[in-house]
PDB file as gemmi writes it, atoms N, CA and C in Angstrom:
CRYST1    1.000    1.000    1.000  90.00  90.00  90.00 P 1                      
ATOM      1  N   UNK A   1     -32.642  11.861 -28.079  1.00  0.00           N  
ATOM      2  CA  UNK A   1     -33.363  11.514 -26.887  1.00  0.00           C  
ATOM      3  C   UNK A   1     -32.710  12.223 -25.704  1.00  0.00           C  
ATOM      4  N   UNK A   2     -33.388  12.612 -24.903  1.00  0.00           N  
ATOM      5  CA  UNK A   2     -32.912  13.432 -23.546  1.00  0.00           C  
ATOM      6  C   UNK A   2     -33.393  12.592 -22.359  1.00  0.00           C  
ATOM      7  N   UNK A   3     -32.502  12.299 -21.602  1.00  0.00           N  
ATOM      8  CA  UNK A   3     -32.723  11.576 -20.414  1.00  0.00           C  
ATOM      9  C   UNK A   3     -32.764  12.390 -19.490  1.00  0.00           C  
ATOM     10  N   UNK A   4     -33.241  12.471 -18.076  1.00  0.00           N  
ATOM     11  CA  UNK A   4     -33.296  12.802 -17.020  1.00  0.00           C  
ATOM     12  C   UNK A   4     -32.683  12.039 -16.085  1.00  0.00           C  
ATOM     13  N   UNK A   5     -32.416  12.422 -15.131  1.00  0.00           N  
ATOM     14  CA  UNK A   5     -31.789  12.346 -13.937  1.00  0.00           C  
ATOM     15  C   UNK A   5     -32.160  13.016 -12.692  1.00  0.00           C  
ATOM     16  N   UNK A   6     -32.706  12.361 -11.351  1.00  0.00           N  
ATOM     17  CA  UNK A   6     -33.165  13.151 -10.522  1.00  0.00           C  
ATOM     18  C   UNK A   6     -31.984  14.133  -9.849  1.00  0.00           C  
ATOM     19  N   UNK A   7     -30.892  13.462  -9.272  1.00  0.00           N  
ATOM     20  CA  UNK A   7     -29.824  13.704  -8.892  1.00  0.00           C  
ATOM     21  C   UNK A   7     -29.575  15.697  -9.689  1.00  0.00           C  
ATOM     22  N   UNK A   8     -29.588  15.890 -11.002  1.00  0.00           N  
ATOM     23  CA  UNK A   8     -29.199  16.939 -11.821  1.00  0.00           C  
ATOM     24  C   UNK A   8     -30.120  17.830 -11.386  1.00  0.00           C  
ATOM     25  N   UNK A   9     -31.317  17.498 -10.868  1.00  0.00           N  
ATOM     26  CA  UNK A   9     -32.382  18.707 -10.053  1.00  0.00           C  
ATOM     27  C   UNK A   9     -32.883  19.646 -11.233  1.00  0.00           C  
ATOM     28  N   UNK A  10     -33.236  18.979 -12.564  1.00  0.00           N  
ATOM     29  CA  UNK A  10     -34.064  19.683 -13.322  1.00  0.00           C  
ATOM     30  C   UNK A  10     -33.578  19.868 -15.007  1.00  0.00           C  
ATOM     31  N   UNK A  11     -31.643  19.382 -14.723  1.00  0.00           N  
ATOM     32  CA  UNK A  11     -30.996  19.887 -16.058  1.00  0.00           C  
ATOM     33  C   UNK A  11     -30.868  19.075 -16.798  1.00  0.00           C  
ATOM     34  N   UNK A  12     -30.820  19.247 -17.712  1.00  0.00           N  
ATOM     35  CA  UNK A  12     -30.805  18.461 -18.845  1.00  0.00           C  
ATOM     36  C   UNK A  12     -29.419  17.652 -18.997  1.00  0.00           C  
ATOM     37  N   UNK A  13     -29.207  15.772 -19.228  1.00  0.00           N  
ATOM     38  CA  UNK A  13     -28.534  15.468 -19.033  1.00  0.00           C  
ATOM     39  C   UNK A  13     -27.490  15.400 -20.291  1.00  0.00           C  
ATOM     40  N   UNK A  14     -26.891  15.518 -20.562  1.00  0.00           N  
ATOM     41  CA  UNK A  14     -25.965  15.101 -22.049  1.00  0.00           C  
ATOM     42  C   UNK A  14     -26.643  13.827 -23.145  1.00  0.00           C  
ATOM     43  N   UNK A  15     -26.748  14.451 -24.443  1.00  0.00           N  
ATOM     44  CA  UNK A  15     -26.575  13.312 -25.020  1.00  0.00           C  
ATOM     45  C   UNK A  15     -25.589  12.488 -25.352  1.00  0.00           C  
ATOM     46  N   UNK A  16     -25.498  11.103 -25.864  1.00  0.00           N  
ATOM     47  CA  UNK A  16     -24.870  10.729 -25.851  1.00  0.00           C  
ATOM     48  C   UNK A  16     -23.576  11.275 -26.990  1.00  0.00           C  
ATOM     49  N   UNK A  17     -24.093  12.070 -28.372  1.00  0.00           N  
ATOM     50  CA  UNK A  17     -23.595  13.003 -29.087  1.00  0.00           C  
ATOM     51  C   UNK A  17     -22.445  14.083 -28.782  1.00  0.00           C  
ATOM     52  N   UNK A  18     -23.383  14.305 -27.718  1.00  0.00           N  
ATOM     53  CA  UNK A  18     -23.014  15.582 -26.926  1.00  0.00           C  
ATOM     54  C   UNK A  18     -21.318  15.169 -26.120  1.00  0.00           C  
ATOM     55  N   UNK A  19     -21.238  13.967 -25.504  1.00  0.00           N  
ATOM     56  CA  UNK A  19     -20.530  13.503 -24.654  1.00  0.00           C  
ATOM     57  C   UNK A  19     -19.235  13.139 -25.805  1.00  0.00           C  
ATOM     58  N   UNK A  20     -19.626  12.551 -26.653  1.00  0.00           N  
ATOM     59  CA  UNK A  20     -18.647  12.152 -27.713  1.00  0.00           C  
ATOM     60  C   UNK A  20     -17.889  13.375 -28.701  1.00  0.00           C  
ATOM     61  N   UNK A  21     -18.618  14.517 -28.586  1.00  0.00           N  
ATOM     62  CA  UNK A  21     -18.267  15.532 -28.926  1.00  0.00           C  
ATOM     63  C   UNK A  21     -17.271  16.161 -28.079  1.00  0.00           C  
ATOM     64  N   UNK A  22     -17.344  16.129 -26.828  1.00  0.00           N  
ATOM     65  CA  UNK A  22     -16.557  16.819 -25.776  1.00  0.00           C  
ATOM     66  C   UNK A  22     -15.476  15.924 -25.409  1.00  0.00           C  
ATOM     67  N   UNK A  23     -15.721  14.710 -26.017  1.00  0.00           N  
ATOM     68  CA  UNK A  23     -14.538  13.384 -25.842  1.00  0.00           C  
ATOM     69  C   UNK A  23     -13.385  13.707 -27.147  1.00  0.00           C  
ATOM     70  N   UNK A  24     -13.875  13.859 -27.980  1.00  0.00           N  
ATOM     71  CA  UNK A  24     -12.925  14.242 -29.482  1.00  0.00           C  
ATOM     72  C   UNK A  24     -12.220  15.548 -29.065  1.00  0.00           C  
ATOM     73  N   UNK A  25     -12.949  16.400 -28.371  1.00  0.00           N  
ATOM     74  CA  UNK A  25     -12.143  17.845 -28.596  1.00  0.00           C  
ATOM     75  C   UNK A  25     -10.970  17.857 -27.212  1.00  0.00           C  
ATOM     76  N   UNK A  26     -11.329  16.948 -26.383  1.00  0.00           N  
ATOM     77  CA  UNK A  26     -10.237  16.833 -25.277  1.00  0.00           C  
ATOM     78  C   UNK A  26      -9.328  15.229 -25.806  1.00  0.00           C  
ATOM     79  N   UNK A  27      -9.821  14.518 -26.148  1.00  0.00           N  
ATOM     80  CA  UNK A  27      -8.874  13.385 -26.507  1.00  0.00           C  
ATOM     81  C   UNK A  27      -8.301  13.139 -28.281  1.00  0.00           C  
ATOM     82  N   UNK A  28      -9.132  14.018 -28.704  1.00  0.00           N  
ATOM     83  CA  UNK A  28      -8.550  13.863 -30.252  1.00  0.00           C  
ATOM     84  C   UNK A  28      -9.541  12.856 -31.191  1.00  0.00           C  
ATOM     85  N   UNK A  29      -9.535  12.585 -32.578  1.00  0.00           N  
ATOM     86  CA  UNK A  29     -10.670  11.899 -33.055  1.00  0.00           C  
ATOM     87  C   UNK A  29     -10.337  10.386 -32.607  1.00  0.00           C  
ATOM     88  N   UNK A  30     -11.585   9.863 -32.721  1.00  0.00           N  
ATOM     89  CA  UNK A  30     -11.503   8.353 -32.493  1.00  0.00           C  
ATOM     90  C   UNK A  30     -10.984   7.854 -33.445  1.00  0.00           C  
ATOM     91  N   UNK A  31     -10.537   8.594 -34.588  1.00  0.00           N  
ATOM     92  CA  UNK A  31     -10.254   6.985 -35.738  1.00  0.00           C  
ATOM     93  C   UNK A  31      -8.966   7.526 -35.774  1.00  0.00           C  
ATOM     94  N   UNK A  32      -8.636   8.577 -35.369  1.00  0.00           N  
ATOM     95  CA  UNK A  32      -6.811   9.163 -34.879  1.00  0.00           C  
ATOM     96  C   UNK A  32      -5.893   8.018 -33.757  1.00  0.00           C  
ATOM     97  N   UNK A  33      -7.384   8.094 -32.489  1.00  0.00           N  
ATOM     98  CA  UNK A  33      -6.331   7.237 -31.490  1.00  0.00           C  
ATOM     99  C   UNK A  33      -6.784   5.841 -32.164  1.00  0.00           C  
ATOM    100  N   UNK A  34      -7.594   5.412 -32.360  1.00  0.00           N  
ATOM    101  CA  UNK A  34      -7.237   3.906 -33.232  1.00  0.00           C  
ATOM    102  C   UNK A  34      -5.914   3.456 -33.721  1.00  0.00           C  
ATOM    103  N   UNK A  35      -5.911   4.722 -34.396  1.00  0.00           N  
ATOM    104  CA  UNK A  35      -4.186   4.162 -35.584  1.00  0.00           C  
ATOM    105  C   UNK A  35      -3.492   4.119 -34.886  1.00  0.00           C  
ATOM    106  N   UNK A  36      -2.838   4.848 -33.866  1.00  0.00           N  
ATOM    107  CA  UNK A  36      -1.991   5.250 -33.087  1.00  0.00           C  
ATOM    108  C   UNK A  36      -2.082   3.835 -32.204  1.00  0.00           C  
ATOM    109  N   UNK A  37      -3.034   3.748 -31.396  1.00  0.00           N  
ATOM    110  CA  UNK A  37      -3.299   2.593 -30.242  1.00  0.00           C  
ATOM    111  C   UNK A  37      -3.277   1.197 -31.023  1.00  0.00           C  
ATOM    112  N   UNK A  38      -3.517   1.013 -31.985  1.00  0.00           N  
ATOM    113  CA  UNK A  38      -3.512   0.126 -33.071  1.00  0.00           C  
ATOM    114  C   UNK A  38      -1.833  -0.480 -33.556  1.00  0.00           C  
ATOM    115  N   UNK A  39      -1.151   0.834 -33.848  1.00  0.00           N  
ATOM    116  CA  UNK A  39       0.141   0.305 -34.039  1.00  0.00           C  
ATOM    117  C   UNK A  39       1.116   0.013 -32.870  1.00  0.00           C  
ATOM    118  N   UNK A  40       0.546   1.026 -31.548  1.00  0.00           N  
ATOM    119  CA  UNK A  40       1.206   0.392 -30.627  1.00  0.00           C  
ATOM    120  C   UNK A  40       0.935  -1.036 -29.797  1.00  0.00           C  
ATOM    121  N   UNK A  41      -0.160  -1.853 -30.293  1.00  0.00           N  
ATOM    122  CA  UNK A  41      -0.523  -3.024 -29.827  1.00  0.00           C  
ATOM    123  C   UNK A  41       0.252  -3.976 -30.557  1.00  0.00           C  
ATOM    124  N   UNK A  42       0.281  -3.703 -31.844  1.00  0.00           N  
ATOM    125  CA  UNK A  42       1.092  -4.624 -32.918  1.00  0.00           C  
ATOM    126  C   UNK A  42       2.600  -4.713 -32.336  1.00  0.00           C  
ATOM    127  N   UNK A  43       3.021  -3.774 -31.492  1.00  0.00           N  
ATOM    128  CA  UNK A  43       4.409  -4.079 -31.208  1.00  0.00           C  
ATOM    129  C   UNK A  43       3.984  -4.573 -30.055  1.00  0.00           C  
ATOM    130  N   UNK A  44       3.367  -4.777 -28.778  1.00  0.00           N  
ATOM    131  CA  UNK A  44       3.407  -4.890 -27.656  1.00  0.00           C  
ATOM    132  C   UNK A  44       2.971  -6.819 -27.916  1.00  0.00           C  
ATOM    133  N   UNK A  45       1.888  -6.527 -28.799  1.00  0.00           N  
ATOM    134  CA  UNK A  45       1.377  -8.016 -28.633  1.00  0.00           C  
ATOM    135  C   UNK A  45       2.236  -9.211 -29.553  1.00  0.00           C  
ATOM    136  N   UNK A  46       3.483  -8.686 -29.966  1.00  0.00           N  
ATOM    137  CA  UNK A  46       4.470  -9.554 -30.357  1.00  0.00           C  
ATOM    138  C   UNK A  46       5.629 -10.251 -29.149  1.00  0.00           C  
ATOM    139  N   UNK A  47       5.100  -9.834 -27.900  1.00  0.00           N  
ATOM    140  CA  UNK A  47       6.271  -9.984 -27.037  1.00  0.00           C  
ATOM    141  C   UNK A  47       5.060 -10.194 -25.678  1.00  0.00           C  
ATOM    142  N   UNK A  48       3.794 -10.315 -25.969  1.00  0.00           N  
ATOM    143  CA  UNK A  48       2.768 -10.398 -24.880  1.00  0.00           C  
ATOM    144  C   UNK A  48       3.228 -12.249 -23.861  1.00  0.00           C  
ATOM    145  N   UNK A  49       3.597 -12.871 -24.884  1.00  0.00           N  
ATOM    146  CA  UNK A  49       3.979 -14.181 -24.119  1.00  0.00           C  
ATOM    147  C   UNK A  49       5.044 -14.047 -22.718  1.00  0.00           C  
ATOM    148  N   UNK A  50       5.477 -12.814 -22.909  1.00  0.00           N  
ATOM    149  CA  UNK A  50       6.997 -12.902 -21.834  1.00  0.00           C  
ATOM    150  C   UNK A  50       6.430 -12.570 -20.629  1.00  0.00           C  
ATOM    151  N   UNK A  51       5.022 -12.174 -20.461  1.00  0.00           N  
ATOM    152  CA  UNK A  51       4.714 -11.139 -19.216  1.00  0.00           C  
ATOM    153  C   UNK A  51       3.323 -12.374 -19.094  1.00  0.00           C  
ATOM    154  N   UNK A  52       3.047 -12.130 -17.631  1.00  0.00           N  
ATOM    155  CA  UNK A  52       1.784 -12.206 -17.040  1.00  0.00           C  
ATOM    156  C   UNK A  52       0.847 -11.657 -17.218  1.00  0.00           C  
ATOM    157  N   UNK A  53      -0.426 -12.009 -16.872  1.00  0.00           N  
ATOM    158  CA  UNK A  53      -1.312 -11.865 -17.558  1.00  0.00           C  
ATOM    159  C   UNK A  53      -1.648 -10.289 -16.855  1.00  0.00           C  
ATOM    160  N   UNK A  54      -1.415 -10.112 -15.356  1.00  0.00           N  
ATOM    161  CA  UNK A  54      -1.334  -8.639 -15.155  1.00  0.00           C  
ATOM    162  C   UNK A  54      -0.370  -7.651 -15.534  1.00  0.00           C  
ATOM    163  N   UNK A  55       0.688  -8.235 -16.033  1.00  0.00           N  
ATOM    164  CA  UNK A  55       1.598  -7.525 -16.497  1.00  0.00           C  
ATOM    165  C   UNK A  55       1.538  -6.995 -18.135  1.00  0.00           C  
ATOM    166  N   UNK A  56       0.772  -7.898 -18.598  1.00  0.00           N  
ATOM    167  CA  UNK A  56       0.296  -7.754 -19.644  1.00  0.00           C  
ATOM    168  C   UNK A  56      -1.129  -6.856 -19.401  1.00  0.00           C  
ATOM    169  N   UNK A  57      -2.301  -6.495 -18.947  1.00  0.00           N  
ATOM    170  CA  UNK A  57      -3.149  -5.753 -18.540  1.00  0.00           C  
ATOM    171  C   UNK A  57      -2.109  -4.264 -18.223  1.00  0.00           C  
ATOM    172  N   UNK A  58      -1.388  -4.294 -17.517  1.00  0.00           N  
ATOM    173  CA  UNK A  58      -0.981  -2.961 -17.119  1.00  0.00           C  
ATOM    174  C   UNK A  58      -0.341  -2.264 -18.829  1.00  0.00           C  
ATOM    175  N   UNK A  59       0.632  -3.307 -19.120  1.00  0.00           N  
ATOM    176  CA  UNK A  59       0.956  -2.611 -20.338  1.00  0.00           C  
ATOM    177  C   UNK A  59       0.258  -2.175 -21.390  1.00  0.00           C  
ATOM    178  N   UNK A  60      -1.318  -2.808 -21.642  1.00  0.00           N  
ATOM    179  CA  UNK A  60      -2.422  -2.784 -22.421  1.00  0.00           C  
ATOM    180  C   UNK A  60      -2.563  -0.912 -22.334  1.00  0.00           C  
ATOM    181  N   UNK A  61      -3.401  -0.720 -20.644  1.00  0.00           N  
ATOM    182  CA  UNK A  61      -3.404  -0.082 -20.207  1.00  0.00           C  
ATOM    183  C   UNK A  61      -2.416   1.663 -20.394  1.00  0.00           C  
ATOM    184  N   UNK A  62      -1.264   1.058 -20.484  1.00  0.00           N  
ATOM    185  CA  UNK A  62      -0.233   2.184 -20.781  1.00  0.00           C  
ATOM    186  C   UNK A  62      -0.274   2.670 -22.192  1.00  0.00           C  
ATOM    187  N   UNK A  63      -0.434   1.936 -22.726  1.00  0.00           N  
ATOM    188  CA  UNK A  63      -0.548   1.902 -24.221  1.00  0.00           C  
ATOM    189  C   UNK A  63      -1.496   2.899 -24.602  1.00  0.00           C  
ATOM    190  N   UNK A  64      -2.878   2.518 -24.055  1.00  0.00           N  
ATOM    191  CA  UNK A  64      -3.860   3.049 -23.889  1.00  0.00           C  
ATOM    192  C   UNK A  64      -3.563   5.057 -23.727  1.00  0.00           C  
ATOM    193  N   UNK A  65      -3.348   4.636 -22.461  1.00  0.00           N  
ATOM    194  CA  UNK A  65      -2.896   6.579 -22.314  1.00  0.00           C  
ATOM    195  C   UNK A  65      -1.924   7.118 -23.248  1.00  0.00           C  
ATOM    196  N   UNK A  66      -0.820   5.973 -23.318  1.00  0.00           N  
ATOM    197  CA  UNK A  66       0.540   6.789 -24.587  1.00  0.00           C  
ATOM    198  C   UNK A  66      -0.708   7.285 -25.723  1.00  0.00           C  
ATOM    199  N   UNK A  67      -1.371   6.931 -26.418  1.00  0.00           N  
ATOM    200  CA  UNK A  67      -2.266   6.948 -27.732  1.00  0.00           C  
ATOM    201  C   UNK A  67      -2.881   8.076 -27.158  1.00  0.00           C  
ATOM    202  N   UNK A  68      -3.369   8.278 -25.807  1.00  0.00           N  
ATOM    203  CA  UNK A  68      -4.009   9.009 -25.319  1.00  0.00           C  
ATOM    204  C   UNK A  68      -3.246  10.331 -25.723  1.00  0.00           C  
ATOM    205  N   UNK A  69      -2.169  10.618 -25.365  1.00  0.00           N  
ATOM    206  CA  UNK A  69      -1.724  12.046 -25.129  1.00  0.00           C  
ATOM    207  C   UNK A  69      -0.712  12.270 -26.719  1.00  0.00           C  
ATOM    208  N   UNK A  70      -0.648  10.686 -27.099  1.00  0.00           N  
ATOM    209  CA  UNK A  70       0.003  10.998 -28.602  1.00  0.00           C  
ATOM    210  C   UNK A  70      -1.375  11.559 -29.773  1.00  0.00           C  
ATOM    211  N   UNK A  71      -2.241  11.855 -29.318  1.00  0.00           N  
ATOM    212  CA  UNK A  71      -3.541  11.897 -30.338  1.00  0.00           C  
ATOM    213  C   UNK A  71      -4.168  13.119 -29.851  1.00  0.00           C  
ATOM    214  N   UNK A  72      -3.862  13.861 -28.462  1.00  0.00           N  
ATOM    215  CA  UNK A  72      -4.073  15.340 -28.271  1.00  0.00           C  
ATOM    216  C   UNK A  72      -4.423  15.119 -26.726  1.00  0.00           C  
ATOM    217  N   UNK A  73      -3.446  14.447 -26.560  1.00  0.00           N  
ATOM    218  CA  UNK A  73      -3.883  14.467 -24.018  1.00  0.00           C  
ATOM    219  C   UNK A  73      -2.346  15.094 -23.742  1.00  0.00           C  
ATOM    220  N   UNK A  74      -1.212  15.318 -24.703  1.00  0.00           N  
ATOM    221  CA  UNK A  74       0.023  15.397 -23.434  1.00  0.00           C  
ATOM    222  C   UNK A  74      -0.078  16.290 -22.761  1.00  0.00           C  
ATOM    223  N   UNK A  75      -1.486  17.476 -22.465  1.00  0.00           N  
ATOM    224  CA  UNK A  75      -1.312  18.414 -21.542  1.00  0.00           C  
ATOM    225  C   UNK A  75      -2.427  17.949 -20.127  1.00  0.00           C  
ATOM    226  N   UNK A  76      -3.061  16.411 -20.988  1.00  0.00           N  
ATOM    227  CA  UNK A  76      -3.738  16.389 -19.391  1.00  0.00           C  
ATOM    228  C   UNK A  76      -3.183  15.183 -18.656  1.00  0.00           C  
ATOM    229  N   UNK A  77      -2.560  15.809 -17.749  1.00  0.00           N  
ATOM    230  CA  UNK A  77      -1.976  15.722 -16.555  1.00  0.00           C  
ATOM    231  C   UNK A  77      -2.288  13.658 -15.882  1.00  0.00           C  
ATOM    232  N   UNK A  78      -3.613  13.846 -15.470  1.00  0.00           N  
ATOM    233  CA  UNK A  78      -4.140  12.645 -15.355  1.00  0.00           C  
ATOM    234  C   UNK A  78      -3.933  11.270 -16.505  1.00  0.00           C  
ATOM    235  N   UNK A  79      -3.204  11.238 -17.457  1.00  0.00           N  
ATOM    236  CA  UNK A  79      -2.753  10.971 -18.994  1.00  0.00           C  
ATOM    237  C   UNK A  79      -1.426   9.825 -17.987  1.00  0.00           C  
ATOM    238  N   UNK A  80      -0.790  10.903 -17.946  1.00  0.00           N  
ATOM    239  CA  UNK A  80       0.913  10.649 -17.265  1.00  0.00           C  
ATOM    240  C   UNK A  80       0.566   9.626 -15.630  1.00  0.00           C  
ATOM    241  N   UNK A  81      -0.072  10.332 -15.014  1.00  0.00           N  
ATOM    242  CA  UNK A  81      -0.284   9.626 -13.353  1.00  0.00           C  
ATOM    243  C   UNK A  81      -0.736   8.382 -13.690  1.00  0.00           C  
ATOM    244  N   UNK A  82      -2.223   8.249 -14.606  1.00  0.00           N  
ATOM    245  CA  UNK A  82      -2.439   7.171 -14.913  1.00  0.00           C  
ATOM    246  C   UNK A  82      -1.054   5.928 -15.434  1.00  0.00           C  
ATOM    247  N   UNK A  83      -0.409   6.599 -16.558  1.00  0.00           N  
ATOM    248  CA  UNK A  83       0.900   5.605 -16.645  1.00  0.00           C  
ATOM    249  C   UNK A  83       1.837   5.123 -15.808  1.00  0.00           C  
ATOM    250  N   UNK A  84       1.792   6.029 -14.858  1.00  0.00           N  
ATOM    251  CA  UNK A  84       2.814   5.941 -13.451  1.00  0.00           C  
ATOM    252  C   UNK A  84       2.019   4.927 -12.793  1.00  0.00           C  
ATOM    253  N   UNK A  85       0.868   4.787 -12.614  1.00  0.00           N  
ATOM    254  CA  UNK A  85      -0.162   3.693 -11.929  1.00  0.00           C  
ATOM    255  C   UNK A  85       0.335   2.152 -12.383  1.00  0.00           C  
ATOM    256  N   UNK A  86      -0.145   2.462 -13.670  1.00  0.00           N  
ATOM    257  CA  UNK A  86      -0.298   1.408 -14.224  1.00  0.00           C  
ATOM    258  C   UNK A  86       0.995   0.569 -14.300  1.00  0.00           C  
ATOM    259  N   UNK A  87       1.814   1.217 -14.493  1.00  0.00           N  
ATOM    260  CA  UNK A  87       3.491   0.512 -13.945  1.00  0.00           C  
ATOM    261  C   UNK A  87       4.096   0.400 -13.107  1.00  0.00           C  
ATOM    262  N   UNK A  88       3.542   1.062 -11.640  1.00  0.00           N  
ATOM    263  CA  UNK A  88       3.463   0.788 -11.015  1.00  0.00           C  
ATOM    264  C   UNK A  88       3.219  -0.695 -10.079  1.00  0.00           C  
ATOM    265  N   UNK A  89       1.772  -0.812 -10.891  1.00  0.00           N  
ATOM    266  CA  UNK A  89       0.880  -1.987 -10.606  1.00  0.00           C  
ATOM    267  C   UNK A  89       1.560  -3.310 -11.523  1.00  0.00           C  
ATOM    268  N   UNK A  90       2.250  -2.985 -12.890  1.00  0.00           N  
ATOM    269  CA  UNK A  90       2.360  -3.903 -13.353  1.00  0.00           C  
ATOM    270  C   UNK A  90       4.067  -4.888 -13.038  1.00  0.00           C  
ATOM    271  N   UNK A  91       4.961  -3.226 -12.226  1.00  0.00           N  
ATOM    272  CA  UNK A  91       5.737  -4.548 -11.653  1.00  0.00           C  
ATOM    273  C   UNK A  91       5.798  -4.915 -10.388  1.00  0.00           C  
ATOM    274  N   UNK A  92       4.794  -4.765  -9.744  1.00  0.00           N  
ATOM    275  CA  UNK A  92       4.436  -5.122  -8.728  1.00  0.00           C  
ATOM    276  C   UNK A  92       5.095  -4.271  -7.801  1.00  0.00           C  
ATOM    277  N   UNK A  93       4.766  -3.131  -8.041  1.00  0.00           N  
ATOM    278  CA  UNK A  93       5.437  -1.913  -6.284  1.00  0.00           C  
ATOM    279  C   UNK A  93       4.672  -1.527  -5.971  1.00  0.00           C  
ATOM    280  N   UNK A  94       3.517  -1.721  -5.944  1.00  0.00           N  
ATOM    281  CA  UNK A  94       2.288  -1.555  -4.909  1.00  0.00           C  
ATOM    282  C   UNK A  94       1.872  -3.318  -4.558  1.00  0.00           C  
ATOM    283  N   UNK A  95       0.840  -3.062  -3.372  1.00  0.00           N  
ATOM    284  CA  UNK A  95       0.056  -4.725  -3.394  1.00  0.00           C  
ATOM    285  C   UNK A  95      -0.903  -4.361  -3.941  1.00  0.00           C  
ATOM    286  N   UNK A  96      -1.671  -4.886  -5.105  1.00  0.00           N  
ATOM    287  CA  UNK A  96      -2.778  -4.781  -5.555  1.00  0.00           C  
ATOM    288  C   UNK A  96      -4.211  -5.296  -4.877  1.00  0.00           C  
ATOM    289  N   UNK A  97      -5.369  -5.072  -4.387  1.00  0.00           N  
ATOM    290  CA  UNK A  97      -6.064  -4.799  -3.514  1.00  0.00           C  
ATOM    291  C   UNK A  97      -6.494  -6.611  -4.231  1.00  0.00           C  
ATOM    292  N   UNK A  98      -6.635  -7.436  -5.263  1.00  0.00           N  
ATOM    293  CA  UNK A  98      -6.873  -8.125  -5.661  1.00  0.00           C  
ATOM    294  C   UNK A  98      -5.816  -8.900  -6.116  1.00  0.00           C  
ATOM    295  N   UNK A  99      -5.183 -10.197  -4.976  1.00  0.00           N  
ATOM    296  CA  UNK A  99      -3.971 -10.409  -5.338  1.00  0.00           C  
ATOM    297  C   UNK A  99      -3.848 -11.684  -6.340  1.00  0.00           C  
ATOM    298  N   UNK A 100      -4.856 -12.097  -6.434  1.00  0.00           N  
ATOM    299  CA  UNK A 100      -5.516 -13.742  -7.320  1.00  0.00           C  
ATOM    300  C   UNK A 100      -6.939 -13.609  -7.877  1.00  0.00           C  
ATOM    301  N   UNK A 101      -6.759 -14.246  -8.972  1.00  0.00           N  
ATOM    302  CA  UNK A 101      -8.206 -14.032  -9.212  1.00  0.00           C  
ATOM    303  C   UNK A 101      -8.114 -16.159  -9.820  1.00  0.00           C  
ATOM    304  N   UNK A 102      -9.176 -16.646  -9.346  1.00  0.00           N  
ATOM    305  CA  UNK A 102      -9.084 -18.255  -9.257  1.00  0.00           C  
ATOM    306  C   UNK A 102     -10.538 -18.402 -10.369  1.00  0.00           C  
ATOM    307  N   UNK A 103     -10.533 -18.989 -11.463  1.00  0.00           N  
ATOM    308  CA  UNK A 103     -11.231 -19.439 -12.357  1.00  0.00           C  
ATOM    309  C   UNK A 103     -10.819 -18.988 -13.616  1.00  0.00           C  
ATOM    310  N   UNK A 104     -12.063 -19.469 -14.339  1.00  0.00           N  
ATOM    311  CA  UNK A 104     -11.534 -18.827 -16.361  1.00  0.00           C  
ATOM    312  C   UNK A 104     -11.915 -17.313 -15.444  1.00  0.00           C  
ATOM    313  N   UNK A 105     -10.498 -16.197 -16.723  1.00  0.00           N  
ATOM    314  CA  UNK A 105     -10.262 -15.234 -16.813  1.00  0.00           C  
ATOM    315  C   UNK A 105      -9.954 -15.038 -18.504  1.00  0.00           C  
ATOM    316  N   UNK A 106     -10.729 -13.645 -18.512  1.00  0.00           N  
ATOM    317  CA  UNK A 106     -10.656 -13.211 -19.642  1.00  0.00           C  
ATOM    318  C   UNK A 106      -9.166 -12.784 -20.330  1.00  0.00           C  
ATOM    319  N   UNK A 107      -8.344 -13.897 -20.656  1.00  0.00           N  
ATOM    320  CA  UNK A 107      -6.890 -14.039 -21.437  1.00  0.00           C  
ATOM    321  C   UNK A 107      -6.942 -14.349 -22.341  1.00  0.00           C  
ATOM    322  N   UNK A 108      -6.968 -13.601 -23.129  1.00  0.00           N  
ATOM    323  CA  UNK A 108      -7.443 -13.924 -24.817  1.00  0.00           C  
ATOM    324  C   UNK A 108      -5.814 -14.047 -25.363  1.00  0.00           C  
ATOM    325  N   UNK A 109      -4.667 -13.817 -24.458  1.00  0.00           N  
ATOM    326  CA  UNK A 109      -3.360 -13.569 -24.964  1.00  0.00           C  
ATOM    327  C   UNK A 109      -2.529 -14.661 -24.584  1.00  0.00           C  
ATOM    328  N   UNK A 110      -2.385 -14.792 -23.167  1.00  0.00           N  
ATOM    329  CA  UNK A 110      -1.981 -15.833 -23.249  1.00  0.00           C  
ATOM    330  C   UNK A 110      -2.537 -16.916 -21.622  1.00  0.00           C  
ATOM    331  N   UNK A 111      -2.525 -17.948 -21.936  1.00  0.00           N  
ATOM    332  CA  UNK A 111      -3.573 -18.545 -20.780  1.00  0.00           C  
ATOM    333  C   UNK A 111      -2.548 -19.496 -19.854  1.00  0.00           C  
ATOM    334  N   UNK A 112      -1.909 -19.339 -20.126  1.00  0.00           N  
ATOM    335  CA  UNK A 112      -0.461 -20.368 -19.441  1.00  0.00           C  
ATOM    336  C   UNK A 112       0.103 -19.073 -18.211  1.00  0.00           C  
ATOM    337  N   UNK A 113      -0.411 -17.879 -18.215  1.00  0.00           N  
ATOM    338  CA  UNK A 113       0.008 -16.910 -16.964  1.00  0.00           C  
ATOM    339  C   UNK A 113      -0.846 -16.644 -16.187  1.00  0.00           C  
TER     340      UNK A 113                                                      
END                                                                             
């Protein structure tokens, strides 16, 4: 199926194929970063009780990019900044633009933070 877009002024927009194709050859296969992101959760989420629940999000997060550049990113750049962010944010050396969030929150890990 081919979608349009007015914004593109006539071109043809990506399939969704298309997009997942250009996602594998810059990030590596999907069932590559699985394993990888997979075994690094198994260690992280043995020790998820010690951290907050944003502290726990940021490390999710890091994890995320490590798999990223361990599965074919360590040359993109944005890989690394992103990790610097995210630990940034997670021990708190920035103010985060959202300093509370007040109701159920999606903590599937631990709900006591």
């Amino acid at each position: 199926m081919i979608l349009t877009n007015p914004t593109l002024k006539g071109k043809k927009m990506q399939s969704t194929q298309e997009i997942l194709n250009e996602r594998q050859a810059q990030h590596g296969s999907y069932e590559s970063f699985c394993e990888i992101y997979g075994g690094l959760r198994k260690v992280s989420d043995k020790h998820a009780e010690k951290l907050t629940w944003q502290q726990q999000t940021a490390v999710e997060m890091m994890l995320f990019k490590i798999a990223r550049i361990l599965n074919n990113g360590a040359n993109h750049q944005d890989n690394w900044q992103d990790i610097a962010g995210y630990a940034m944010l997670g021990g708190k050396l920035v103010e985060p633009a959202v300093t509370e969030i007040t109701g159920p929150t999606l903590n599937t890990r631990n709900d006591n933070k």
